[in-house]
Backbone bond lengths (Angstrom), bond angles and torsions (degrees), N, CA, C in turn:
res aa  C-N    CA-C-N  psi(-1)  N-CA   C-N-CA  omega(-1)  CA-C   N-CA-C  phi
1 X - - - 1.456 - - 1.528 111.64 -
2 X 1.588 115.49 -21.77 1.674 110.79 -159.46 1.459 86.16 -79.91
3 X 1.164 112.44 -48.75 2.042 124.41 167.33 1.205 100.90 -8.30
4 X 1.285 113.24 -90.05 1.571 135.41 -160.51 1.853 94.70 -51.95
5 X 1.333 117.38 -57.63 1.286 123.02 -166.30 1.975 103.64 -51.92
6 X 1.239 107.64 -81.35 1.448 92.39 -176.98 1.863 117.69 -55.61
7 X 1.394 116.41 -24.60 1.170 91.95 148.43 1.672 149.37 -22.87
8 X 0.935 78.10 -62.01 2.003 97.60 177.71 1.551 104.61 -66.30
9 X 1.830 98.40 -54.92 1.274 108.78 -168.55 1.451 112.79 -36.91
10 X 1.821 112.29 -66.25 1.685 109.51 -169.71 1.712 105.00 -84.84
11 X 1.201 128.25 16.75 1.357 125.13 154.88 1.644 116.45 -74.86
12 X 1.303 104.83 -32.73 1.625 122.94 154.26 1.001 111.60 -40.66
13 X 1.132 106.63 -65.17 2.147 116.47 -163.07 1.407 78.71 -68.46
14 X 1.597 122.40 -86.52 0.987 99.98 -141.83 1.941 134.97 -53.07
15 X 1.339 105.37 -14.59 1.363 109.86 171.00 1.437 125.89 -83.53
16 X 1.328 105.97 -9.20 1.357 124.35 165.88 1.095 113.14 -65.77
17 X 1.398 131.26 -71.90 1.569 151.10 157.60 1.644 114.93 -29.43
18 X 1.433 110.75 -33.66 1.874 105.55 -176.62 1.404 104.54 -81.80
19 X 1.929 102.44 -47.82 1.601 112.15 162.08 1.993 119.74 -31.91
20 X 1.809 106.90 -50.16 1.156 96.54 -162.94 1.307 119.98 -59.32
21 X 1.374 108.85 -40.52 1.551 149.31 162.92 1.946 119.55 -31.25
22 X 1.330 82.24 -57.10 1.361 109.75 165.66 1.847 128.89 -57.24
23 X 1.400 98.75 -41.57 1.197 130.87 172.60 1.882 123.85 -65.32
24 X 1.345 81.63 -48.19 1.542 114.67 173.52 2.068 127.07 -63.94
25 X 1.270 80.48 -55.20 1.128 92.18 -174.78 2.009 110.56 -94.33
26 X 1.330 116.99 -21.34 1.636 118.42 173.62 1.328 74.73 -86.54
27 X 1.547 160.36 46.95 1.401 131.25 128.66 1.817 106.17 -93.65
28 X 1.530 94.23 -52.25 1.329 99.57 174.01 1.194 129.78 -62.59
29 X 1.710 139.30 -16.61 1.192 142.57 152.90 1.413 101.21 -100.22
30 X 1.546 134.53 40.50 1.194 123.83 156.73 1.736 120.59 27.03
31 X 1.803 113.93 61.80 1.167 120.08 -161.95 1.910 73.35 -116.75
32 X 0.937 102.02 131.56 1.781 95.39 147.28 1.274 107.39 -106.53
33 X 1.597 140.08 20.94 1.145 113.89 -157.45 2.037 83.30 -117.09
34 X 1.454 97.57 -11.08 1.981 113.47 170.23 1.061 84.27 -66.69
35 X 1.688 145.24 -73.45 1.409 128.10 -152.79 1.228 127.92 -46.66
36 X 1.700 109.23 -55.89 1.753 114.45 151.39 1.501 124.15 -21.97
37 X 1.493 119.52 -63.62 1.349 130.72 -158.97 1.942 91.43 -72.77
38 X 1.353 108.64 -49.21 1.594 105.28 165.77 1.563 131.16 -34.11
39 X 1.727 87.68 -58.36 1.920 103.57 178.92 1.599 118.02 -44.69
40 X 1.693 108.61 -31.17 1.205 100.91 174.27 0.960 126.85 -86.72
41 X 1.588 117.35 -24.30 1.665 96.52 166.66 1.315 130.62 -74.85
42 X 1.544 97.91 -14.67 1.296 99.77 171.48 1.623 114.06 -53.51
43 X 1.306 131.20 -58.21 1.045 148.55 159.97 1.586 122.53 -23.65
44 X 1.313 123.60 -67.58 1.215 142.61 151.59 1.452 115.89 -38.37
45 X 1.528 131.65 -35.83 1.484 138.32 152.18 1.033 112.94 -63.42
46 X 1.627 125.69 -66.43 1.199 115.65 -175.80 1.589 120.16 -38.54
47 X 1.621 115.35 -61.42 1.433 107.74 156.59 1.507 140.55 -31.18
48 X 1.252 102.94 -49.11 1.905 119.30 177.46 2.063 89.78 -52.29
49 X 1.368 105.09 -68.29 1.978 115.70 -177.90 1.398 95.02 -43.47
50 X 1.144 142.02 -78.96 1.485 145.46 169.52 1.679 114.71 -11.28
51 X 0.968 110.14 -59.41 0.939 106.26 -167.07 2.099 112.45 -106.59
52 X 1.025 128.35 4.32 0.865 118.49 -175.89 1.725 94.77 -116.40
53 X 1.213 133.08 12.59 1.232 157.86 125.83 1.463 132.33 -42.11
54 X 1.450 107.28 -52.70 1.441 144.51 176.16 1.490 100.60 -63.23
55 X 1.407 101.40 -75.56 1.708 104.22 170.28 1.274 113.91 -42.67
56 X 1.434 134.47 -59.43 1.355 129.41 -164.25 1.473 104.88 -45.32
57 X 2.014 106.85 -58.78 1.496 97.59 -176.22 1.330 99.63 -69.39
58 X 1.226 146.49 -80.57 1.429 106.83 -160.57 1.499 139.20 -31.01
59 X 1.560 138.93 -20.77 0.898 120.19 173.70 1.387 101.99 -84.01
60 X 1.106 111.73 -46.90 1.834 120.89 -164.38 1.962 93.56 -47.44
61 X 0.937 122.17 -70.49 1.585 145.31 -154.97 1.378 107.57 87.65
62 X 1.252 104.39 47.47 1.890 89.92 -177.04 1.813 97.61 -166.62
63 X 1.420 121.88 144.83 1.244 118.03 -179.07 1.094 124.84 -18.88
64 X 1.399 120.14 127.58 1.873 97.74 166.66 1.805 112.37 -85.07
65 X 0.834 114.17 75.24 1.666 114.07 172.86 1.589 97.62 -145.29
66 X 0.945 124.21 26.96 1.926 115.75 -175.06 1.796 95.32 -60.62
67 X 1.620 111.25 -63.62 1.075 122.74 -145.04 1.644 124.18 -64.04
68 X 1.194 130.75 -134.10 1.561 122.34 114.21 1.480 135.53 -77.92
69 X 1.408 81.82 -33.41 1.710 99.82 -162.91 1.333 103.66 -87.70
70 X 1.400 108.45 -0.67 1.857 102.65 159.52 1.166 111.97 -101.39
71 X 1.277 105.52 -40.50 1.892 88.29 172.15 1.140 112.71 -57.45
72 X 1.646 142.30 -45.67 1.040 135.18 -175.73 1.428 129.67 -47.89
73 X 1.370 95.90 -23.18 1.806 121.58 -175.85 1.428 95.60 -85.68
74 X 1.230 129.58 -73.96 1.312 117.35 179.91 1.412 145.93 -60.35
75 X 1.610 107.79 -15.98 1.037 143.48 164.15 1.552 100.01 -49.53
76 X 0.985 111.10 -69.89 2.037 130.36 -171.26 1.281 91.40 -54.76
77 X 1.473 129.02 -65.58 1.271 132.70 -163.80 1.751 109.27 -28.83
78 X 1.514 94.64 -62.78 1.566 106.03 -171.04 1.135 91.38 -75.06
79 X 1.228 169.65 -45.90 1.196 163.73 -127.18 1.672 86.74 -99.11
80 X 0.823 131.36 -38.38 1.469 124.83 -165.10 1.625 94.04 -100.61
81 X 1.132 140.99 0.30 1.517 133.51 -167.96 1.316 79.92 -107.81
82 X 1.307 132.58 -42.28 1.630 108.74 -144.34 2.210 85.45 -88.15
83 X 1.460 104.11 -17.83 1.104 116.38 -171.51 1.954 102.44 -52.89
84 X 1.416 107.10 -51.36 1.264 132.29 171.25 1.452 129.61 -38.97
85 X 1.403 96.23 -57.43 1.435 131.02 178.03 1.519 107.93 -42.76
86 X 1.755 92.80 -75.09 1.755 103.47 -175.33 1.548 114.62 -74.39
87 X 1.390 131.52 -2.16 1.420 133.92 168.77 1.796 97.76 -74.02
88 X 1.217 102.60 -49.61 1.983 99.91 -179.83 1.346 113.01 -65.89
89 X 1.428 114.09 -38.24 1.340 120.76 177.68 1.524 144.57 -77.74
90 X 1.661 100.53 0.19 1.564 121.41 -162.46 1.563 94.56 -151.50
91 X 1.169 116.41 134.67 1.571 125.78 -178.74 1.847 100.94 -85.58
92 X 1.242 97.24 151.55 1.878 110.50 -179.87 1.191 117.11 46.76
93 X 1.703 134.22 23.61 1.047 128.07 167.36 1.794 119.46 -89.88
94 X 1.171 105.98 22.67 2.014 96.35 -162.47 1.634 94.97 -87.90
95 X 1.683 146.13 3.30 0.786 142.56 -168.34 2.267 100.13 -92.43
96 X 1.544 96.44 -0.64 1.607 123.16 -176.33 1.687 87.21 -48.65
97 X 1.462 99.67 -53.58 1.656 111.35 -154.63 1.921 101.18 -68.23
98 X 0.826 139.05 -11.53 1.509 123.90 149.56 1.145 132.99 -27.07
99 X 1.646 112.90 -49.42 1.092 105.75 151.66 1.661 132.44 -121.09
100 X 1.388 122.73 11.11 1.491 127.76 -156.12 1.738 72.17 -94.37
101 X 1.521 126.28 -56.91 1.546 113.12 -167.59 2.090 107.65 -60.02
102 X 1.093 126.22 -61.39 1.332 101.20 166.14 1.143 157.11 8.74
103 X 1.805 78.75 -73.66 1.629 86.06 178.13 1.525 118.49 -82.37
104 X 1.569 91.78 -23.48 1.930 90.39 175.91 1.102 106.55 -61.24
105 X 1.412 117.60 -45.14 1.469 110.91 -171.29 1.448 131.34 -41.73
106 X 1.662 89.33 -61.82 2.372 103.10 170.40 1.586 95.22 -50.32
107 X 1.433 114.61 -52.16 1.572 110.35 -167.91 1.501 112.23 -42.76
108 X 1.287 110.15 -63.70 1.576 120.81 169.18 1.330 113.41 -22.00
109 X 1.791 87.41 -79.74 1.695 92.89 -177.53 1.788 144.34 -45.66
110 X 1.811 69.40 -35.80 1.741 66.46 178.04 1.328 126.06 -88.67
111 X 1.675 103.20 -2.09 1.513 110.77 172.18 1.409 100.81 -54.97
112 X 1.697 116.52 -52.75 1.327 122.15 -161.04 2.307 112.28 -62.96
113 X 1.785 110.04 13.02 1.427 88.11 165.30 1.237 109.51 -120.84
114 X 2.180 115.22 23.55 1.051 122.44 154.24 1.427 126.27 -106.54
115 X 0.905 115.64 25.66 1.534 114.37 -145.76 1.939 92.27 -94.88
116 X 1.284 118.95 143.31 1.888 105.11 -171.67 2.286 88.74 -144.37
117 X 0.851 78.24 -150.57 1.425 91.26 -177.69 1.896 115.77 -70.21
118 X 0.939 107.26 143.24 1.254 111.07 168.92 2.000 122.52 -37.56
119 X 1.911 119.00 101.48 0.696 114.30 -166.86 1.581 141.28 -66.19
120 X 1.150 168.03 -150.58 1.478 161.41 174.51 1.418 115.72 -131.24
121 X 1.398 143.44 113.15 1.647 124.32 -156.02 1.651 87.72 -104.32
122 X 1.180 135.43 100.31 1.739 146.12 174.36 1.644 99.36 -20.81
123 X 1.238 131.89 125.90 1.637 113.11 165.03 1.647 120.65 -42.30
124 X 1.469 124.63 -27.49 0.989 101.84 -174.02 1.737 118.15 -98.46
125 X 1.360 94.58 16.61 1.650 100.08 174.17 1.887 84.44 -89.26
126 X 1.146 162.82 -8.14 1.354 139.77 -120.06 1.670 76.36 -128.88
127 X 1.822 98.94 113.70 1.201 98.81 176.14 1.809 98.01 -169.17
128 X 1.264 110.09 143.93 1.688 113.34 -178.32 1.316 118.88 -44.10
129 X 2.002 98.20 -45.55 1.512 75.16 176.62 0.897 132.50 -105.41
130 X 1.392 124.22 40.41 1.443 149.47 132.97 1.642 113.00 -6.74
131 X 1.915 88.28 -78.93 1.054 131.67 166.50 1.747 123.63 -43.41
132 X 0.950 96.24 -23.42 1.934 100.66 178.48 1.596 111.59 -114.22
133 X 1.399 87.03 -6.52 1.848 93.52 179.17 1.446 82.20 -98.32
134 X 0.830 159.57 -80.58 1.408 126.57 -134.52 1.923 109.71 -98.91
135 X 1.281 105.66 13.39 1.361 100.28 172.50 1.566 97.01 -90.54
136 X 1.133 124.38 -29.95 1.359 135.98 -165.25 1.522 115.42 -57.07
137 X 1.881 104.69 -58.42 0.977 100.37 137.10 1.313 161.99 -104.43
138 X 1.039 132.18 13.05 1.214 133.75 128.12 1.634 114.74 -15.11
139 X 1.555 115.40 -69.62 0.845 128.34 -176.59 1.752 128.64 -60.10
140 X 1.206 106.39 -37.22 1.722 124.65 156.86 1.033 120.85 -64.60
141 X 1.181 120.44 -27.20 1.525 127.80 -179.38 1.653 115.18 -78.07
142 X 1.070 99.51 -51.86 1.615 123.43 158.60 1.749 111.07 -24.21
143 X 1.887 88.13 -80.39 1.393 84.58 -170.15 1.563 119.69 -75.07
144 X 1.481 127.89 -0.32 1.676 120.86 171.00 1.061 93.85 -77.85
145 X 1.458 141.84 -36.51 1.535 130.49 -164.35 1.197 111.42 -71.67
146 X 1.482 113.94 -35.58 1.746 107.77 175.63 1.492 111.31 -65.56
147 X 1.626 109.78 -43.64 1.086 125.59 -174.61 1.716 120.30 -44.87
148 X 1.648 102.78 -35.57 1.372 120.86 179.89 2.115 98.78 -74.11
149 X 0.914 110.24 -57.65 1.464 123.37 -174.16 1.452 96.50 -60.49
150 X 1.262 149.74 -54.48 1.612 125.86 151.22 1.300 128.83 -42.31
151 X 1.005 123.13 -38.97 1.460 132.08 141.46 1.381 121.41 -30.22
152 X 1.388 115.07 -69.31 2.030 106.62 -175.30 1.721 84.40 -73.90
153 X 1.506 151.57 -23.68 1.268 135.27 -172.03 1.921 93.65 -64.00
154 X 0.940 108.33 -65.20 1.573 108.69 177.17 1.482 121.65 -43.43
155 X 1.256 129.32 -49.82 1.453 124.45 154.49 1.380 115.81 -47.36
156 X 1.375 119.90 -56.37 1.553 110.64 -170.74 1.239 104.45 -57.30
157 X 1.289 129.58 -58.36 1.458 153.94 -170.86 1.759 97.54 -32.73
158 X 1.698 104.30 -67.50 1.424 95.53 -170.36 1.387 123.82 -96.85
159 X 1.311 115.94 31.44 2.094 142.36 138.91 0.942 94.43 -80.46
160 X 1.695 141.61 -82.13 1.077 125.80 -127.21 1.724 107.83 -118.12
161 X 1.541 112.22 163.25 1.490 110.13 164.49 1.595 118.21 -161.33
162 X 1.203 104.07 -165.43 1.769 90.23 -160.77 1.375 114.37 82.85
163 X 1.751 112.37 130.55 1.474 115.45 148.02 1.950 84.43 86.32
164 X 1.458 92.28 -147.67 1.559 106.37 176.87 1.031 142.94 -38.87
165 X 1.649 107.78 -34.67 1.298 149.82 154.47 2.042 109.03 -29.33
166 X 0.817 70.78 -68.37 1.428 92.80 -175.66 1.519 119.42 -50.59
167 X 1.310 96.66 -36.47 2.105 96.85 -179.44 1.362 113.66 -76.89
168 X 1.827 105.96 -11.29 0.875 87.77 -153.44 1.575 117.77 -102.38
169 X 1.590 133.19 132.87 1.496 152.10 -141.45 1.679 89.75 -28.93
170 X 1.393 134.79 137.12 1.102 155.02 143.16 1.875 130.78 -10.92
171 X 0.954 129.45 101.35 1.063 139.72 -145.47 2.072 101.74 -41.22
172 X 1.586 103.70 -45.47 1.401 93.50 161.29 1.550 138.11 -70.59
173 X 1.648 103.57 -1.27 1.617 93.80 177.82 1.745 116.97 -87.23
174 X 1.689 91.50 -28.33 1.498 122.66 176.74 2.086 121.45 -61.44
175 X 1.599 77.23 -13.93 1.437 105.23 -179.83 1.469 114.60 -85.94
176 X 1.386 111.41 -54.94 1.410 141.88 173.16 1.425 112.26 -66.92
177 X 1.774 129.45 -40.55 1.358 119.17 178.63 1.099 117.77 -65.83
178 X 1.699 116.79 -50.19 1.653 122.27 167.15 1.391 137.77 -23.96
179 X 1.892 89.84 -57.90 1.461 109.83 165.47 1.803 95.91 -47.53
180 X 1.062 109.25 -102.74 1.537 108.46 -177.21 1.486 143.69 6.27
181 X 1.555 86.35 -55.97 1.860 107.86 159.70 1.434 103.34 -60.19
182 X 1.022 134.64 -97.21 1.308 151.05 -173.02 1.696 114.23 -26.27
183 X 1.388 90.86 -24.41 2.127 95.25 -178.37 1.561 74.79 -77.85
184 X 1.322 125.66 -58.26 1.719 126.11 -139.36 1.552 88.82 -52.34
185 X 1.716 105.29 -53.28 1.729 122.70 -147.52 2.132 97.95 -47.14
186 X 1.147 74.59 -53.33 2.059 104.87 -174.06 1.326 96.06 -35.95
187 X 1.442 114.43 -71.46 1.840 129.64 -173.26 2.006 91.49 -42.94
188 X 0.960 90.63 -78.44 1.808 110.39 -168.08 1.461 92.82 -30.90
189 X 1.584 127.17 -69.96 0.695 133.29 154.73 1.662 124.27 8.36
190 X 1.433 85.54 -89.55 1.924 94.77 -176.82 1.331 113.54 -55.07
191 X 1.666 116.72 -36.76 1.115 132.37 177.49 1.867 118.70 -30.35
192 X 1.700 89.83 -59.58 1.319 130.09 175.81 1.922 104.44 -49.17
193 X 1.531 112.20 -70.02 1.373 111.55 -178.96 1.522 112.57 -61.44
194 X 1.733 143.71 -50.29 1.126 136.58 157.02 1.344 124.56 -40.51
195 X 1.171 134.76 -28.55 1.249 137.21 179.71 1.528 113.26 -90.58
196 X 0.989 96.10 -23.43 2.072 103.47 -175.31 1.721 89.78 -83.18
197 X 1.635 105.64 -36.81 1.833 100.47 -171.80 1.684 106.34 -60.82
198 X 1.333 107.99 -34.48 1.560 124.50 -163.20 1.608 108.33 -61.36
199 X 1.366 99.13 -46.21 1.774 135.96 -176.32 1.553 95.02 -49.83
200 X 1.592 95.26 -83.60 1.860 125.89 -179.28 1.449 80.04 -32.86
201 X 1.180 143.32 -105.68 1.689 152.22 -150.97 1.591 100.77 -19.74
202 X 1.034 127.02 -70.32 1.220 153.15 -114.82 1.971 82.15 -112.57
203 X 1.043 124.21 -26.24 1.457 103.34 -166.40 1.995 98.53 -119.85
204 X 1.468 99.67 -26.72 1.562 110.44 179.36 1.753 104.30 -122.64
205 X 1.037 119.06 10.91 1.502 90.89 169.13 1.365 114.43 108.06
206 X 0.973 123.94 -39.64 1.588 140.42 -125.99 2.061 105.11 -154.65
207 X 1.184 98.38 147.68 1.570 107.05 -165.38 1.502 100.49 -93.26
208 X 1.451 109.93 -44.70 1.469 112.62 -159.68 1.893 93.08 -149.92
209 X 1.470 108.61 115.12 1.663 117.77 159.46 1.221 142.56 -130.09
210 X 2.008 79.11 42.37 2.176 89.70 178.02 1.122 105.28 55.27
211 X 1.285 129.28 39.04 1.798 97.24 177.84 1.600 96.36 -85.91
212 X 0.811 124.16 166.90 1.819 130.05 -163.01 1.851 99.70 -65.17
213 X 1.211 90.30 -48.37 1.718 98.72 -178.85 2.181 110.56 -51.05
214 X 0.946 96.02 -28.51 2.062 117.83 -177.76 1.695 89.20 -76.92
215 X 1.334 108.52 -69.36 1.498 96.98 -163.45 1.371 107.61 -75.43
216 X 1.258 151.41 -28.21 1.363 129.68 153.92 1.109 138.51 -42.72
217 X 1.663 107.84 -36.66 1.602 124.42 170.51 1.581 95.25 -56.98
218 X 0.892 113.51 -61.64 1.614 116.86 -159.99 1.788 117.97 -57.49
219 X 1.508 91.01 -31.37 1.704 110.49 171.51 1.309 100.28 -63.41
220 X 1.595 107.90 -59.23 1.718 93.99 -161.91 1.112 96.72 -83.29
221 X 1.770 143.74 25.38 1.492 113.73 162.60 1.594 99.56 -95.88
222 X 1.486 120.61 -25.18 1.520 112.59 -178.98 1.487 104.86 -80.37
223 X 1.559 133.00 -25.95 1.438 104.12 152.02 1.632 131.47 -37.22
224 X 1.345 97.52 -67.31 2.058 103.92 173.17 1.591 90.54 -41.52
225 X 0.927 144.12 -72.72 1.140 160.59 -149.73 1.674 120.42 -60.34
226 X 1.471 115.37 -31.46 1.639 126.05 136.40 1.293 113.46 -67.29
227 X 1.391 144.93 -47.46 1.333 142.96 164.60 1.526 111.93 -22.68
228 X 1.155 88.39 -73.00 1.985 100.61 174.41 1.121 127.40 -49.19
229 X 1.543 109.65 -26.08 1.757 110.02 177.90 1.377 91.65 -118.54
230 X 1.232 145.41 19.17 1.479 133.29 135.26 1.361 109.99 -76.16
231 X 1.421 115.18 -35.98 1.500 95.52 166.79 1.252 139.22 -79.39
232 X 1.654 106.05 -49.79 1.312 123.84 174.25 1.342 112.27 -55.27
233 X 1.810 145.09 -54.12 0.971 116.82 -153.05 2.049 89.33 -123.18
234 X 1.180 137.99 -31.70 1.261 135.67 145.65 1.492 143.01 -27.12
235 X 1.710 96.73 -49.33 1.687 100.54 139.24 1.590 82.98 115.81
236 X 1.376 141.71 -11.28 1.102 153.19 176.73 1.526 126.99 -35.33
237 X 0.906 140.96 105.24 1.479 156.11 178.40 1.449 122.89 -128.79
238 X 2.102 98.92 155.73 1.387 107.69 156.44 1.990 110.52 61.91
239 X 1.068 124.07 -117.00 1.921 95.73 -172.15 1.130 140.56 -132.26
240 X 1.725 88.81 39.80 1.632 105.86 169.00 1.937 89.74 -98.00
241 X 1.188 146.12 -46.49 1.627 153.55 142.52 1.107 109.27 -26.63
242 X 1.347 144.67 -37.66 1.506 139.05 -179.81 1.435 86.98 -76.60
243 X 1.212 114.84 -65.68 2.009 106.78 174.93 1.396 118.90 -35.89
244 X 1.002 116.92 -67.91 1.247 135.81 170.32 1.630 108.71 -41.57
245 X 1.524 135.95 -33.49 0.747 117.47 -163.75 1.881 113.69 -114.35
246 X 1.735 104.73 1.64 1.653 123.69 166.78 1.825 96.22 -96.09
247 X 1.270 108.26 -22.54 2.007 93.22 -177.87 1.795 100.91 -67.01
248 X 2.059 102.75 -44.32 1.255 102.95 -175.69 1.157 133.15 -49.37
249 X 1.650 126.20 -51.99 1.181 120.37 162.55 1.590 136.72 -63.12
250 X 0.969 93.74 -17.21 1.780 98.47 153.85 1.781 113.57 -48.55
251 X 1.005 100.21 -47.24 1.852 110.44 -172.33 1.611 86.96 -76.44
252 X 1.567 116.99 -69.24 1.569 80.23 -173.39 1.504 142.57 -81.94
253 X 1.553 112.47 19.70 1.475 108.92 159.07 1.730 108.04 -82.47
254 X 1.191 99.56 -20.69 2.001 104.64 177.96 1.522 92.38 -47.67
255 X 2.048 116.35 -74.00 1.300 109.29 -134.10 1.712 102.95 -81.91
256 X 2.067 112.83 -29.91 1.134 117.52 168.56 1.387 109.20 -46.53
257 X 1.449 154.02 -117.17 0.718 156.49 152.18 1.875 151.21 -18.40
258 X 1.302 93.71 -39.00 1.973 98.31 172.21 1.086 103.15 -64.04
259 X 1.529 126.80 -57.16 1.362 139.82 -136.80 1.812 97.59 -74.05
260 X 1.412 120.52 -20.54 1.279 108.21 -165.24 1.873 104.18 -106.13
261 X 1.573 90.60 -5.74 1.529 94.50 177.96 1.411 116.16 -100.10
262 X 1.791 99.79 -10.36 1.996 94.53 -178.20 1.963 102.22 -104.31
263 X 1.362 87.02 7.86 2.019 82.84 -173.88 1.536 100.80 -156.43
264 X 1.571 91.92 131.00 2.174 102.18 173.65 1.223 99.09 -90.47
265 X 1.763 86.66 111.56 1.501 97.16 161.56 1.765 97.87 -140.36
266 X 1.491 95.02 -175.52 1.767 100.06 172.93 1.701 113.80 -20.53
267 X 1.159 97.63 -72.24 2.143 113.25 -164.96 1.165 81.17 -36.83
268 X 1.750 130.44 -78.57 0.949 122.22 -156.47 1.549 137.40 -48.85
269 X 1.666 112.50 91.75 1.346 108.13 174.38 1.564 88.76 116.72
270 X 1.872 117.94 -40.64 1.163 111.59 -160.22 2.160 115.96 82.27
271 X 1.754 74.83 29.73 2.040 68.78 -165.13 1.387 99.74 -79.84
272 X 1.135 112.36 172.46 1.786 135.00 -167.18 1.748 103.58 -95.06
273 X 1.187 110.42 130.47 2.027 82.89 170.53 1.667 84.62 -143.64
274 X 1.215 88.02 133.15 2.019 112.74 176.83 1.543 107.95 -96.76
């Protein structure tokens, strides 16, 4: 089964990686007809992530997100579905994938120089909102990253024009979708910190114990969270917020992910400490 599993797995990467490429370069030769040839691998990855996911839980019998390198895998997954979603659902946005494929890609990859045996979820981690904490974020994470990639579309957009340039959604809609992402990301977000508190209670005792992984979450939700009242009540628009909104996701791939790979704490592994 592990066969079959990384099978899929680096058919992922690798279609992720031709996509990023793909992505990259039909911006810079203003091809839309590269974005197409991209969309499918995107597509064709997403499946390979799907399913070499699928396998894990089936052998494991238990979430595949214990590790890092499963969250990281599943993490991307949705990050690239919802990525999917709003390219079918919104006209002239597939130039998104410049940067939303990227980052999945390193994300992917570098899951793959942690990746070990199928992990064990302790009975007393086994709890729903387990389950809503990490869809949550997963799911928040998702939407700032797109949110950031409308963002560099809006910078490029208002440098450049002509050709590709040109299809692509209007500097105020590009303005307005971000916002959007980023309200969603924020919600998901909080979602994410209440539900991990609910979790934390329920498995240690305790609502909230600083573990480094808690206070980063919490940082990068009051970042999103200045965003919103730079816009909403500051009056803030258009590309000091597109800045504001590629610095942001920088912080949350730090606290999502760095933070549990440069320091042992709880997240990490999900270990128990008495």
């Amino acid at each position: 089964m592990q066969q079959y599993e990384m099978t899929f797995f680096w058919t992922a990467v690798a279609c992720y990686g031709i996509a990023s490429f793909g992505y990259i370069f039909g911006l810079l030769a203003r091809k839309e007809a590269i974005f197409n040839c991209a969309l499918s691998f995107v597509v064709v990855g997403l499946c390979g992530n799907a399913v070499a996911i699928a396998v894990r839980w089936f052998v494991g019998v238990v979430p595949p997100f214990i590790s890092i390198a499963e969250s990281l895998a599943s993490g991307v997954l949705i990050a690239v579905l919802i990525f999917l979603i709003t390219q079918f659902s919104a006209r002239n946005l597939e130039a998104a994938g410049v940067l939303v494929m990227p980052v999945c890609f390193i994300l992917l990859g570098w899951s793959s120089t942690m990746m070990k045996g199928v992990s064990v979820l302790p009975p007393a981690l086994q709890s729903s909102w387990l389950w809503t904490h990490i869809f949550a974020a997963a799911t928040g994470f998702s939407c700032v990253l797109l949110a950031a990639a409308l963002s560099l579309l809006y910078l490029i957009k208002e440098r450049k024009n002509g050709g590709i340039y040109d299809t692509l959604p209007n500097l105020y809609v590009l303005d307005g979708l971000s916002y959007r992402f980023i309200s969603g990301g924020f919600v998901f977000l909080g979602l994410m910190i209440i539900s991990g508190a609910l979790w934390s209670n329920q498995v240690k005792g305790s609502y909230w114990n600083w573990d480094p992984v808690e206070v980063w979450s919490l940082i990068n939700w009051l970042v999103y969270g200045i965003y919103l009242h730079l816009r909403i009540t500051m009056g803030w628009r258009n590309r000091r917020l597109a800045l504001y909104a590629l610095a942001a996701v920088a912080v949350m791939v730090i606290s999502y992910w760095g933070i549990p790979f440069l320091s042992e704490n709880f997240h990490t592994g999900f270990r128990i400490e008495h």
